[in-house]
N, C-alpha and C positions, 0 to 999 in steps of 0.2 A: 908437584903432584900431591905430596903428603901435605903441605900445607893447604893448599883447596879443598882436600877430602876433611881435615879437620875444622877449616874454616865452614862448611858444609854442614858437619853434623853438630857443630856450636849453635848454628842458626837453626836447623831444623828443632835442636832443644830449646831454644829461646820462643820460638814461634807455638810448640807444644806447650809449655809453660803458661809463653802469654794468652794462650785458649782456656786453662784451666785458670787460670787465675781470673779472667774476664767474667766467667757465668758465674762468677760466687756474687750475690746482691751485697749491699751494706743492711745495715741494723737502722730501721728509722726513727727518729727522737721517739717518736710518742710510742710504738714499740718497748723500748729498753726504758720508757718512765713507767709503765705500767708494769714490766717484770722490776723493774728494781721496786714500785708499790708491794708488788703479790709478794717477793720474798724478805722483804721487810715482814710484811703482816705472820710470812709463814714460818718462819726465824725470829722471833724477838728476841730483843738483846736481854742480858738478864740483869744488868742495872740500865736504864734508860740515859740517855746522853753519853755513853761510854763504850763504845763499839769496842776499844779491846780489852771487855768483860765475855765476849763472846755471847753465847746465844743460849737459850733455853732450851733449843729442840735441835741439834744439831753441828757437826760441824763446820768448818769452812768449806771445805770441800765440798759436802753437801748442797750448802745456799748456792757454790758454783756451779753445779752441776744442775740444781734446778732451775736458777737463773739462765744460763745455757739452753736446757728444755724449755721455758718458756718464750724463748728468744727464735727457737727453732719453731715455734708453732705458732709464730706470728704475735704472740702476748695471751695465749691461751696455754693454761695449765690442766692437764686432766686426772691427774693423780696430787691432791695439795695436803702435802705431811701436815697443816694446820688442822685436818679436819680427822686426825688418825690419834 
């Protein structure tokens, strides 16, 4: 009996899971090419060819995070630290 009811609420957890995990979309190529353009343009590096010189305007986290935000808004950015 204890093994059924745990057998039971393993699948009811695998089944809730597999529902949350299902509705999340992926990231479409042309998507994440346009945010990786915008935070290029909005981040430049501060010697050119050398990405760990880090960046002029910011730090890692930052570019992630905006990267991230334009990622969520389909490849639209509505706040762009380049123009601040």
């Amino acid at each position: 009996m204890l093994v059924k009811l745990v057998f039971v609420r393993a699948g009811l957890l695998s089944i809730a899971l597999g529902a949350t995990v299902a509705s999340s979309s992926a990231v479409t190529p042309e998507v994440a090419k346009t945010c990786r353009a915008l935070t290029a343009k909005a981040f430049p590096p501060r010697e050119p060819g050398n990405p760990a010189a880090g960046s002029t305007k910011g730090s890692g986290r930052d570019q992630t995070s905006y990267f991230n935000k334009c990622v969520t808004n389909g490849g639209r950015v509505e706040n762009d630290p380049a123009k601040q």
